[in-house]
C-alpha positions in Angstrom: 19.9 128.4 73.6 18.6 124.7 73.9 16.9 123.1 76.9 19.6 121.0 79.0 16.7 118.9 79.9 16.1 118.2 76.4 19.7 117.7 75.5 19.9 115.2 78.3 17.0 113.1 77.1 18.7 112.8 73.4 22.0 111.7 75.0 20.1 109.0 77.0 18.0 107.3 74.3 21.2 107.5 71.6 21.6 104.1 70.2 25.5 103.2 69.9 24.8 100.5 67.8 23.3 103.2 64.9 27.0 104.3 64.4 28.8 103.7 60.6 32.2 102.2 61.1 35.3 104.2 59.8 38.4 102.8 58.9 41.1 104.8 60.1 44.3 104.2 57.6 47.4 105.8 58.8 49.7 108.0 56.4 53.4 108.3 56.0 55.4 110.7 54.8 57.9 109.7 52.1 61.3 110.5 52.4 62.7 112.7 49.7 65.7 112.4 47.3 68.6 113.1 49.5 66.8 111.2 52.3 67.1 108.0 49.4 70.8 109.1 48.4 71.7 108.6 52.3 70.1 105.3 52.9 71.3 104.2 49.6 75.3 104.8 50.4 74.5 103.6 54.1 73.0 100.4 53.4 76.1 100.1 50.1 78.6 100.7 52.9 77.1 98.3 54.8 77.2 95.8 52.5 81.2 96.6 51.2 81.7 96.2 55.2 80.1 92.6 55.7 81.9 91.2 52.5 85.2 91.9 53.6 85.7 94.3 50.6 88.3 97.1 50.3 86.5 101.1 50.9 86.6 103.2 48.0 86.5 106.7 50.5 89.3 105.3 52.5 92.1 107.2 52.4 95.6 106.8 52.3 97.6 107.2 55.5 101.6 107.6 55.1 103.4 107.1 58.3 106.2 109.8 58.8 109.1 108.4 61.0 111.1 110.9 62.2 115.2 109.7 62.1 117.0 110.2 65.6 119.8 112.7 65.6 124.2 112.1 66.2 123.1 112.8 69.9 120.2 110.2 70.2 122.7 107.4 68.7 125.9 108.3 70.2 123.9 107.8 73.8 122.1 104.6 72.3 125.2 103.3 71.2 127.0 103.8 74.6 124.3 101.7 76.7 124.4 99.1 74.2 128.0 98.6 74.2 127.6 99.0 78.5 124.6 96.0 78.1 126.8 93.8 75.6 130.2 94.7 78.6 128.1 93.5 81.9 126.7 90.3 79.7 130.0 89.1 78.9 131.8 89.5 82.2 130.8 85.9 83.8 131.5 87.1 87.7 132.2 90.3 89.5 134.8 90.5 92.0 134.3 89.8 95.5 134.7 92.5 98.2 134.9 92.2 101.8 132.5 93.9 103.6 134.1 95.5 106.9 131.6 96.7 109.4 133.2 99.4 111.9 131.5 100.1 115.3 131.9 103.7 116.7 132.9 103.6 120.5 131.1 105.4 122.7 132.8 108.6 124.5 133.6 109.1 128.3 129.8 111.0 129.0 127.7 108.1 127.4 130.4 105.6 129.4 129.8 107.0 132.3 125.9 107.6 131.8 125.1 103.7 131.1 127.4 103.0 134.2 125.1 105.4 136.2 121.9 103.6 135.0 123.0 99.8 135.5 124.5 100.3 139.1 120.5 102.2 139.6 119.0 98.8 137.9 121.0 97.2 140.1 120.2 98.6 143.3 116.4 98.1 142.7 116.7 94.5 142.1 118.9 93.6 145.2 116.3 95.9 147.3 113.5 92.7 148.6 111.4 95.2 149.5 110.3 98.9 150.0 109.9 100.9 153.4 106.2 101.0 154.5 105.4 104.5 155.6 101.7 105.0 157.4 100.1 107.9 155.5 97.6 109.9 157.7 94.6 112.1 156.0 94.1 115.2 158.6 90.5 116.2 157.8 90.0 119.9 158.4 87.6 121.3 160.8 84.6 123.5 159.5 84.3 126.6 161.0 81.7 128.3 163.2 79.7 130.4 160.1 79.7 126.9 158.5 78.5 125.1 161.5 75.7 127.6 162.2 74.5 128.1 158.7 74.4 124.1 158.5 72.3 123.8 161.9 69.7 126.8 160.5 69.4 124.6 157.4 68.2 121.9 159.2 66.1 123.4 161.5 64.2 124.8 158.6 63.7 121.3 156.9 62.5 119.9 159.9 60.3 123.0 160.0 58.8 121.9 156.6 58.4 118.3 157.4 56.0 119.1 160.0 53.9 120.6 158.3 51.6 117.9 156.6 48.9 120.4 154.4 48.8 123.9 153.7 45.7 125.9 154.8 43.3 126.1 151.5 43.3 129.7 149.9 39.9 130.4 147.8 41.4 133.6 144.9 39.1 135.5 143.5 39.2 137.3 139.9 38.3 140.7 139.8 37.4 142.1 136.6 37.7 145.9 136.0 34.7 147.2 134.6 35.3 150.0 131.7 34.3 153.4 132.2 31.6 155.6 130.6 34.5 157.4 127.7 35.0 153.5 126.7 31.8 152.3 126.7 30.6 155.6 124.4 33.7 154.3 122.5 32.9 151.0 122.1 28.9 152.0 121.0 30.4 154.6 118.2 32.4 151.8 116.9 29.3 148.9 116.9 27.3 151.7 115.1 29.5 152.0 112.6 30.0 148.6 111.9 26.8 148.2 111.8 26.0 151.1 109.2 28.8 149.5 107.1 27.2 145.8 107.2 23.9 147.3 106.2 25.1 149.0 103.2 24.3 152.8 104.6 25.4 155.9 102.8 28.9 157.7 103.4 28.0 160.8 105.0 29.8 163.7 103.8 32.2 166.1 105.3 33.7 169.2 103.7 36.8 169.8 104.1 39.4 172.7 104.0 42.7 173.3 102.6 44.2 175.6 104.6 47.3 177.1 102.9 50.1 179.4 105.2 51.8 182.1 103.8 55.5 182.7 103.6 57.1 184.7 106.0 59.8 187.7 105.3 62.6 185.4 105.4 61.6 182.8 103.0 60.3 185.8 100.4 63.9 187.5 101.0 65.5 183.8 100.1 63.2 183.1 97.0 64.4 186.6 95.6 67.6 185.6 96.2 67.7 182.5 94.2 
């Protein structure tokens, strides 16, 4: 493997000026024959197109009109001769226009009555009676009135007093006892034995297996 150092010290004193010059020409691909065939009709069609010539691949298009049956020119026939009829008639006669009003019956006579002698009344009225409206307030009661008195004896109560007197708390902490502090020093040992990288100790242990009972021998002979 080379030295970096070394590898270093040859990039530094490289002279850029030392290069040779490469021309780079660029290279096309050239189209193949149906790629010519294609341009060749497209530029021809072009061409046809700008000199107002007629298309050889035009086709011809033939225009089928279909003829209208008896039906279709009975009816046609019929709102011509109606269009030609209205043209030639120079006025249409005049009609009098008579314009009947129902009269009402005895219950809407007698209704409209009703409400123009009320209309009536009301406008010959100058004025209306004045009646004095009087606004009774209701008494509280004696629960309310002593409940209301206890509530302000106790603000007053709490206005007088300007400052509380100053209570020092204390924090008591529980100390642990001896089963958590063994606790705690197993657990700190083995944290530290697994920081340190100690050995696993090992521990056998024992599969025990239980033996069926009467019942479940008497069921597997069954099956």
């Amino acid at each position: 493997m080379a030295n970096p150092s070394a590898v270093l010290a040859d990039i530094s004193d490289f002279d850029r000026d030392k290069m040779n010059h490469v021309k780079v020409t660029e290279k096309l691909v050239l189209p193949n024959s149906e790629q010519l065939k294609s341009e060749r009709k497209e530029t021809q069609l072009r061409s046809e197109i700008e000199q107002g010539l007629q298309l050889n691949h035009v086709a011809k298009v033939e225009e089928k009109v279909v003829l209208p049956d008896a039906s279709v020119i009975a009816q046609e026939k019929q709102e011509h001769e109606l269009h030609e009829g209205i043209k030639r008639r120079p006025k249409l006669n005049h009609v009098d226009v008579e314009v009947r009003n129902s009269l009402p019956g005895a219950e809407a006579i007698a209704q409209e009555k009703q409400e123009h002698e009320l209309h009536e009344g009301i406008k010959g009225r100058p004025k209306l009676n004045h009646v004095d409206v009087e606004v009774r307030n209701s008494l509280p009661g004696a629960e309310a009135i002593a409940q209301e008195k206890q509530e302000l004896q106790l603000r007053s109560e709490i206005e007088k007093v300007h400052k509380l007197n100053p209570v020092d708390t204390k924090v008591r902490i529980s100390m642990p006892d001896a089963g958590d502090i063994l606790q705690e020093r197993r657990e700190q040992q083995l944290r530290e034995e697994i920081t340190k990288g100690a050995p696993l100790r090992r521990v056998e242990t024992k599969v025990r297996d239980s033996l069926p009972d009467a019942e479940t021998i008497a069921a597997e002979k069954a099956c």
